[in-house]
N, C-alpha and C positions, 0 to 999 in steps of 0.2 A: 955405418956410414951410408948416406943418401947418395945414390948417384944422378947426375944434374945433365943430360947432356947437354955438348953446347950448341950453342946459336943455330950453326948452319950442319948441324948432324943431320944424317938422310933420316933418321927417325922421328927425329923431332919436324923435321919438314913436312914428314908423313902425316902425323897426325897432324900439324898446322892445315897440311892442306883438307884432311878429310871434316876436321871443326867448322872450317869455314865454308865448302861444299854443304855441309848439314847445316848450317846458318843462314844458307842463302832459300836453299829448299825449303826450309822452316818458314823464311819470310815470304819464298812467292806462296806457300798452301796457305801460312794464315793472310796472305791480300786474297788470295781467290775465296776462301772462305768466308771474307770479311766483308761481301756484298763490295767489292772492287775487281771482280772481272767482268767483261764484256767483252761477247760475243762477237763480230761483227760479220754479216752475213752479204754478201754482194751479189746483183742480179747479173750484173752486165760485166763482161771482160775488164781485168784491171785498166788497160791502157786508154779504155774510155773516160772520157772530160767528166762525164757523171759517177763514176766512179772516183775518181780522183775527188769532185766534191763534195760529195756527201756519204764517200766513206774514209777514202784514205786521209785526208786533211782532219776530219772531224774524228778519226783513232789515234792522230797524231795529238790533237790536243786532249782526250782522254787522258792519253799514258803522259801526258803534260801536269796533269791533274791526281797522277797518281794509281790511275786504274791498272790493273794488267791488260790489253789487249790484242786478242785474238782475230785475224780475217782471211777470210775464207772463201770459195766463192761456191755458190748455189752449186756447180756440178759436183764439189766435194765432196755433199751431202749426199752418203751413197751407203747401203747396207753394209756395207764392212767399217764404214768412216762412223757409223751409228752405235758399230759394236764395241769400238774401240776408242773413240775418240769423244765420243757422247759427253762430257762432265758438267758440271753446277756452275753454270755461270749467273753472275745476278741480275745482267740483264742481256737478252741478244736482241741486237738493231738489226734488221732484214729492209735491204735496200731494192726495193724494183724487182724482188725474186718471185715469179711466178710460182703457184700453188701446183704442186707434183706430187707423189706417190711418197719420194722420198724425203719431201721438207714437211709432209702432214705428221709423217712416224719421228721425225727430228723434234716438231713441235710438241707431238703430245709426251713425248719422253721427257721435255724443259718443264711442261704445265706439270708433271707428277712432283718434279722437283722444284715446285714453286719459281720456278724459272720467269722475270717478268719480259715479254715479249713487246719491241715495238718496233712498228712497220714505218719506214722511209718514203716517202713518194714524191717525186718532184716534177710530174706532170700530172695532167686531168686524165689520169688512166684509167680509171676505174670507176666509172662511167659507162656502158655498156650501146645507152640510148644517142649518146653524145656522136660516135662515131659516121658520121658519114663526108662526103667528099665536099658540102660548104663549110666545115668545119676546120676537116684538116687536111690542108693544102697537098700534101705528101702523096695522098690519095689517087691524084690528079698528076703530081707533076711525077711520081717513082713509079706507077701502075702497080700501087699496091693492096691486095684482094682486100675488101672490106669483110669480110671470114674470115678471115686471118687476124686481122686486129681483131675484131670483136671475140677471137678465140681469146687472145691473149688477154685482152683487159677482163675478162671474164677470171681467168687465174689469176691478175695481179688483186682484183674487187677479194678472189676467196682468202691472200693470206692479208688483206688487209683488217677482214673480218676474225681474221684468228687471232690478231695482236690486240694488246692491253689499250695502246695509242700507237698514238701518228706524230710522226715527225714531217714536217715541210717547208720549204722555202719562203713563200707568199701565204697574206693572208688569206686571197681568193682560193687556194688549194686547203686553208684552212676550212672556211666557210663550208665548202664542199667534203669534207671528210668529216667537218661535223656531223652531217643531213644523211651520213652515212654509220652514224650513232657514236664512235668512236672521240675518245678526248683530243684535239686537234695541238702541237704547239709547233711555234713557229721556230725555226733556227735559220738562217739567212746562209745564201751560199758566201763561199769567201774567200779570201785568200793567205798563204800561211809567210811565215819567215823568210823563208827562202826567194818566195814569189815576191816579195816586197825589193829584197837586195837585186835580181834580176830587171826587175821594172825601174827604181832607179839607175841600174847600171844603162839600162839599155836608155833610156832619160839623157841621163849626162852624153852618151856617146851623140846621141842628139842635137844635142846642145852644144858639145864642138865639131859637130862637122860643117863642112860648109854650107852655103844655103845655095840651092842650084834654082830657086826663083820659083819656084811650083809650090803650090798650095794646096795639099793632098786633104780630101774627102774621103774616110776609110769608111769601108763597111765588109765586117767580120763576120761573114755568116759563112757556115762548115757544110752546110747539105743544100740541097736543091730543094727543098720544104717550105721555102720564105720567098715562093713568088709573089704571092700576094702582099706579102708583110712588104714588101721593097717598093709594091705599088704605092704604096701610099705618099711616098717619098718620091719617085721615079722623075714626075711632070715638074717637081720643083729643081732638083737637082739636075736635070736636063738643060735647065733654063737657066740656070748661075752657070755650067759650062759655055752655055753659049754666049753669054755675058761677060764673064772675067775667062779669057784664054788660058793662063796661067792654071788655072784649075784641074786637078786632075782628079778621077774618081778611081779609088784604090778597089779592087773587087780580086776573090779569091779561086783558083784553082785547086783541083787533084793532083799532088805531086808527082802520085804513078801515073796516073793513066792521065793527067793533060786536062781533064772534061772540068770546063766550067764547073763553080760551085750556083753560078744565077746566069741565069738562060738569057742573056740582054737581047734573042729573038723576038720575045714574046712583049718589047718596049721597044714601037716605033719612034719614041722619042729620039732615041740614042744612035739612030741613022743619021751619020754624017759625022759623030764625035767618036769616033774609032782610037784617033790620034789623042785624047785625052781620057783612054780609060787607061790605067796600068793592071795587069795583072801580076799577079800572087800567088807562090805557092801553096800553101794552107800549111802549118806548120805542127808541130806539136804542142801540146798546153805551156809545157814549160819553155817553150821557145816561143810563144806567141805576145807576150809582150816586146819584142825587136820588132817585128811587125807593128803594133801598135803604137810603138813611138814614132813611126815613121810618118803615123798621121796630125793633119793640123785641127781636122775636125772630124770625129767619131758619130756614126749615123746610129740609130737603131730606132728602125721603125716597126712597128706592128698594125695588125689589121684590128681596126677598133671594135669591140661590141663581140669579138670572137673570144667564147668563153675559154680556149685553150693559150690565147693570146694574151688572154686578164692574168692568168696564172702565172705564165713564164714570171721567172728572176729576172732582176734587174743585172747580171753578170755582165753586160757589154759597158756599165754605165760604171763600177767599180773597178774595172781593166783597167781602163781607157785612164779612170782618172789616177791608177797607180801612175802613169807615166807624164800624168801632168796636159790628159787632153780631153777638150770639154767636149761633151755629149748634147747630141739634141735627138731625144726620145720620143714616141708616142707618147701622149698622157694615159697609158694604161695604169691601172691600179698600183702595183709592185714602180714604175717608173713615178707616178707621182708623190707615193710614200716615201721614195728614196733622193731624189730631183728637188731642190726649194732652186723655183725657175726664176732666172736672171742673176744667180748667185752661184751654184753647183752645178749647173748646168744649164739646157732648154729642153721645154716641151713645147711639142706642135701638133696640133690637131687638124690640120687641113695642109690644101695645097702652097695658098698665099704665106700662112705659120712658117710652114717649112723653108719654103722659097728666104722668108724673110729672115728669119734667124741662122740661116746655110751665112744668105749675102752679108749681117752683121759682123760675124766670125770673120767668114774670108776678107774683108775690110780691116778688121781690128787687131794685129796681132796681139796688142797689149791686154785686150778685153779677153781674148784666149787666154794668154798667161794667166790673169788676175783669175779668170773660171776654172781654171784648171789647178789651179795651186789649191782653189777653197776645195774641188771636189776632192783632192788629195786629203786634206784637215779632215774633211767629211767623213771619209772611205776607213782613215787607218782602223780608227777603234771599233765600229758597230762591223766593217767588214773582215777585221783581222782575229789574229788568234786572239787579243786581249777580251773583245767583244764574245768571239766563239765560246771561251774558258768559264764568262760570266752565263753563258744562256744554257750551254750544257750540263752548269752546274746545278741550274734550275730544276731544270727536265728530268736530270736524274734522280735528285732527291725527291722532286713532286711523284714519279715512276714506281720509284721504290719505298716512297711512304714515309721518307726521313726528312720532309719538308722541315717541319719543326726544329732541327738541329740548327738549320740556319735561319734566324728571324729575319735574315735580310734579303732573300734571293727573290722574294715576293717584289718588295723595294726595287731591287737589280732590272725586275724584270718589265718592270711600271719604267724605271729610267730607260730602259732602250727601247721601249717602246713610244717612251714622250714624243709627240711632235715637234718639241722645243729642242732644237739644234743651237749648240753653241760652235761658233765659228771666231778663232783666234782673230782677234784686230791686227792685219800685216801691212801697214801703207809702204809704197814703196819706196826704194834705196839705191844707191850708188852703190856701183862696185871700182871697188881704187884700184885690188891688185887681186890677181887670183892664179893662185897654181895646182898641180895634180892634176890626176885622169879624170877617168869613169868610176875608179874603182869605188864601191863604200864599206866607210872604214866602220871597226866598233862602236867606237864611241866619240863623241863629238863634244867640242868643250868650246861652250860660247861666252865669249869676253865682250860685257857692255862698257865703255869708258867714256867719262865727261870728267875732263878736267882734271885726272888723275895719270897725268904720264909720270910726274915722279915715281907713282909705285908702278906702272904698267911693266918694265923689264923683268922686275923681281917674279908679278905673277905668271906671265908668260914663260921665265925660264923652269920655272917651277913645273910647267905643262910642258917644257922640251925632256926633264927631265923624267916623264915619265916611265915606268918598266911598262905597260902596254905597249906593243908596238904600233897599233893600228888604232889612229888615233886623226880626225878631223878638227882644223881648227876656225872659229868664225869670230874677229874682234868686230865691235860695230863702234865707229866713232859718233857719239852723240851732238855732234856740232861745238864739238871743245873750243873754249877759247884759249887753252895754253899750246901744246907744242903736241898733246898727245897723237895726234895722226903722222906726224911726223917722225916722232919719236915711234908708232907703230909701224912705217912703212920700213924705218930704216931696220927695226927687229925683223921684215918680214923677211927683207932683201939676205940678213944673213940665215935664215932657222927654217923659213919656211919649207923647204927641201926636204924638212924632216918629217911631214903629216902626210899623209894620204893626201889631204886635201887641204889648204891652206887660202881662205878669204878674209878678208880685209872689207869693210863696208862704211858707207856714210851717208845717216842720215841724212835729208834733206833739209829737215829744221829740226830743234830741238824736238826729242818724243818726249824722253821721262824715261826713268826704266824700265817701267811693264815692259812698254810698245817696245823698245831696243834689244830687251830680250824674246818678246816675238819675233821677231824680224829676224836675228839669231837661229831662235830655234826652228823658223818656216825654213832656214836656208841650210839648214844642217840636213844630211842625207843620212847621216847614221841614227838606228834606231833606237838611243840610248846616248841622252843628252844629258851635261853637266851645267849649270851658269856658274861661272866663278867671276865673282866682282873683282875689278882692274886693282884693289887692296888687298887683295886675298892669297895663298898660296895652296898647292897642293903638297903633300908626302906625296916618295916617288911613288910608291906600291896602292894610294890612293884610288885611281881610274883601276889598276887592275884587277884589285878587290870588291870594288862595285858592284864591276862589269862581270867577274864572276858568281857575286850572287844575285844579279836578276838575270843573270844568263840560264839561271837552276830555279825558280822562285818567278808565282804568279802574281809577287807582288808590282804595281803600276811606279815604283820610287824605288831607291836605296841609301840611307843617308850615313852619313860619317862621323865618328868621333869629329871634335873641335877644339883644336889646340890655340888658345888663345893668345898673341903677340904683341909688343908694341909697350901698351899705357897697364896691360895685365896680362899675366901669364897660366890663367885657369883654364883647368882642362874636360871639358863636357863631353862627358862619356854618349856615345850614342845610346837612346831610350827607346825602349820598345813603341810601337803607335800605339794610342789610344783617342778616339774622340771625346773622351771625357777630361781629356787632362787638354786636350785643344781646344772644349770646349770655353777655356778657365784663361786661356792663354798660348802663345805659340811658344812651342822650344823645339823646333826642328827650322835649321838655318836653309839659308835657298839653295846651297852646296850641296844639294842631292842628287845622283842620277837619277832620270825620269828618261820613262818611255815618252818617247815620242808621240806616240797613238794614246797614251795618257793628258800629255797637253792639250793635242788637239781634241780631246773629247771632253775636257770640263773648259772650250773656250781659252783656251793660253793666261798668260796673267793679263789682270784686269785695270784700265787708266779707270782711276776714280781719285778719292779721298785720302787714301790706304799708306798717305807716303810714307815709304819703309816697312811698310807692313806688305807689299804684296806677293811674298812668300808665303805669311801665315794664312791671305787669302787663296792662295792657289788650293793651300791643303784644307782648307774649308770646305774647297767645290770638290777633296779628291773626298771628301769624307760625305758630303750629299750622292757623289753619283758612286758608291759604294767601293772606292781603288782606298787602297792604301800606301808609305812607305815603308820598310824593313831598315832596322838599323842593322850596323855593320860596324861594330867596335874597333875592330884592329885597322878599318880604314878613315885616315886622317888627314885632315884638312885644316891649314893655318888660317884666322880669322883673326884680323889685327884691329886694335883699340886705338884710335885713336881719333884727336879733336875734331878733326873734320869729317869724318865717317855722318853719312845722312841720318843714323840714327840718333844721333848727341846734337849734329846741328841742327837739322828740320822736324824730325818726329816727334823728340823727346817735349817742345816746344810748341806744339799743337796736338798734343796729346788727347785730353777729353775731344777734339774733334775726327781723330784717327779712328778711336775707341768709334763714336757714335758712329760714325760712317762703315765700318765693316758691319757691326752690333744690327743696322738698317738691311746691309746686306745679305746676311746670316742672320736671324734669329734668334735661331738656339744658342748664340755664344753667350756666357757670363764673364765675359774677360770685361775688369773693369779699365777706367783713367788712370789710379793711382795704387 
């Protein structure tokens, strides 16, 4: 007789628990062995801004990607941490860490074990000849020994020289670590998750407070480094204070010690506007967008033709526009690459420039709103994790030699480099009714309607009944001529209580669906958007199954089974992605969750030809700019048949012209007319 014990026997629990212990150890040695660990080496104290982005953010989307990641920091690296802790990683990234005694024996211990090394830099460090006091302002305003730097740029130049490449911010830091022999690639600084809910939270708080009548000019500079970089601005901003009263100029302090962060001594301009500068405590990273929303217009000047000025990131020009505030930049290299001027922002290159795009802004609120919203569209994807996860993936296959695995990250990498920005078409909207805070929820579910209030209750109740609890709601009325607005507001008045956030919108004049579901998705805060058409329903467990697999998953979509209702009752299972089989035709409905920084980066959907197709067109541009969606079978979503639905009245019925008009737009498709 076999003895079995049962279920919750201590013995059996024993070994339960020691199998899976050995399961997990099994999996992290074969990741670390599988060329997926990474190193990650820091020069500078964690609690530094530089740290934070270009190391801790960019190990956050590593281990996003799968890797194991390890970080550390330069003093770790010590004769006992050599002997003991030394292992096989496949690649270690070393940020800003000066060449020692003890990172040369670190090094050459990696090189035996084919370790691939690469150096981090995000200033013109290493440079040797570059150093003197017309260069870098610091020199001048900190009284700091030119021996001193030049010691140190001397160590940062030798571990640059002992790494395989280079990783950096701007191209101009590329240019220059090229001429220094080394393979240069670019990875942009950025902002992660977290930073994204923070900056709208702090956005909306914004947004409802009151308006105490001032018209704040922020400028976020953290050190006393950027006298000259502020000169350049100073003569014009002096002079729009003394021109609009109302104007204040927002400037930064030390929260210990009090001292100014810019010396407004050394600008006789500002004798006599005491009463219109506000100061500021200088905040922490993660608390510096609450500062940031505070402003109406974001400065960031530099001193032109200064090779350490070329290099800087554009980080004040991506802040600013998380929070929905437009920037007027130096036209330095890194602010021109990232800036398309009169749309995302401004550049200025003189005094009159400056002067004159301060005075537009402070005139215009609406032209702020409208710049501040694109550089938002602009910012998520190339400056957030989605963009990050794409460039990292590049680097490190190119790094470690496994380019080939992926035929497309070459493609990936040509796409985020394009000059051609696509900017979602958002004209503007009425707002009918709107409730909730600041808070932003998961997931956001935008309802376009025209003409469909008979079904509007059903879909709408469908989204009350979600299991999600965090959950944002945006209907946009299409200029209906039945009852549908009304029939929406009188649903808002009873339900709306239930979303995070809950808006109601209306058109101006008819859009069309593209445009009403932009407008939709520009107004949702949450970063993981649904469109469900005003005939549609959702399953309750629909949004929360989504939402948990792109909350785990790099994919840019997640789509749903489709339970068919009404005129048919066929049920289409969710399909894996494929471009070949999109190529042929579309079978992924527009009930997909999508990232947000996904829309905004292939352009939102598009008014053309497409009528009823511009779903299929969306995932055309996700499958040119390299994003995919995942399906998710067990989550379901009702799709009802019948005679009025736009694809049976409009599409079906200009069919070969639907067909040529995408076909024009995409090339590569073979989807025919019939």
């Amino acid at each position: 007789m076999r003895w079995v014990p049962r279920r919750d026997h201590p013995i059996r629990r024993f070994f339960r628990t020691v199998g899976d212990t050995f399961l997990r150890v099994a999996a992290l040695f074969g990741r670390r062995n599988n060329n997926r660990h990474v190193l990650c080496v820091s020069g500078e104290p964690f609690f530094s801004a530089g740290h934070i982005y270009r190391i801790e953010r960019v190990a956050g989307t590593l281990s996003e990607m799968g890797y194991v990641v390890d970080v550390i920091g330069i003093d770790a690296i010590t004769r006992k941490w050599r002997k003991s802790k030394v292992r096989r990683p496949a690649v270690v990234l070393i940020w800003r860490a000066a060449w020692n005694r003890n990172l040369a024996k670190a090094i050459s211990a990696w090189r035996r074990k084919g370790v691939r090394i690469i150096f981090d830099v995000d200033d013109y460090m290493f440079d040797t000849t570059l150093v003197h006091a017309d260069n870098i302002d610091g020199i001048r305003s900190q009284n700091i020994e030119v021996n001193d730097v030049i010691r140190h740029y001397h160590a940062i130049r030798q571990t640059l020289d002992s790494a395989d490449a280079c990783i950096v911010p701007t191209q101009s830091l590329a240019k220059g670590v090229a001429i220094c022999g080394k393979p240069p690639f670019v990875s942009v600084n950025g902002f992660d998750a977290e930073t994204y809910r923070v900056s709208r939270e702090a956005f909306l708080r914004r947004r409802l407070a009151p308006n105490d009548g001032h018209v704040r000019i922020g400028y976020a500079a953290g050190s006393r480094t950027h006298q000259r970089d502020f000169a350049v601005a100073a003569p014009a901003i002096a002079t729009v204070l003394r021109e609009r009263r109302e104007c204040l100029l927002v400037l930064f302090r030390d929260a210990q010690s009090g001292r100014e962060l810019l010396d407004l001594s050394e600008f006789s301009e500002f004798q006599g506007l005491e009463s219109q500068i506000e100061w500021r405590d200088f905040t922490s990273l993660d608390r510096l967008p609450e500062e940031l929303a505070r402003f109406d217009v974001n400065i960031a000047p530099l001193e032109l033709g200064n090779v350490y000025c070329e290099a800087k990131s554009e980080i004040k020009y991506f802040e600013s526009a998380l929070v929905s505030v437009p920037t007027i930049a130096s036209p330095t290299q890194p602010f021109r690459d990232a800036i398309i001027h009169g749309v995302t922002g401004f550049l200025a290159d003189d005094t009159a420039a400056w002067h004159d795009q301060i005075t537009r802004l402070v005139a215009e609120p609406r032209l702020r709103a409208e710049v501040g919203q694109a550089a938002l569209h602009h910012v998520l994807h190339r400056y957030g994790p989605d963009g990050r996860r794409q460039t990292l993936d590049s680097i490190f296959r190119r790094v470690q030699g496994t380019e080939c695995q992926s035929g497309t990250t070459t493609h990936l990498e040509f796409l985020n480099q394009c000059s051609m920005v696509r900017l979602p078409n958002v004209p503007p909207v009425e707002i009918v009714r709107q409730t909730g805070g600041h808070a932003v929820a998961k997931v956001a579910v935008v309802v376009p309607v025209f003409n469909y209030g008979n079904y509007l209750p059903e879909a709408l109740d469908s989204v009350v009944k979600q299991t999600l609890d965090s959950i944002e709601l945006i209907v946009i009325d299409d200029r209906s001529t039945d009852a549908s607005l009304e029939i929406a507001e009188e649903w808002f008045e009873r339900h709306g209580s239930r979303f995070v956030r809950a808006t109601l919108l209306r058109n101006a004049e008819n859009r069309g669906l593209p445009i009403t579901r932009n407008i939709g998705f520009a107004h949702a805060e949450a970063p993981f958007i649904l469109p469900l058409d005003a005939d549609n329903t959702l399953e309750p467990e629909c949004l929360s199954r989504l939402h948990q697999h792109l909350s785990h998953s790099p994919c840019s979509a997640a789509h749903p089974t489709l339970q068919k209702f009404g005129l048919c009752t066929e049920r289409n299972t969710a399909l894996d992605w494929s471009p070949e089989r999109l190529r042929q035709g579309n079978y992924i409905d527009a009930m997909a969750m999508v990232r947000k920084s996904a829309w905004a980066h292939v352009g939102g959907y598009s008014k053309g030809r497409f009528i009823g197709w511009e779903d299929y067109e969306l995932w055309c541009k996700f499958v040119e700019c390299g994003l995919w969606s995942d399906p998710v079978p067990d989550a379901v979503a009702g799709y009802r048949v019948h005679d009025a639905s736009m694809l049976r009245s409009i599409t079906n019925r200009s069919l070969p012209a639907v067909v040529a008009a995408i076909r024009t737009a995409h090339p590569w498709l073979t989807v025919q007319a019939a």
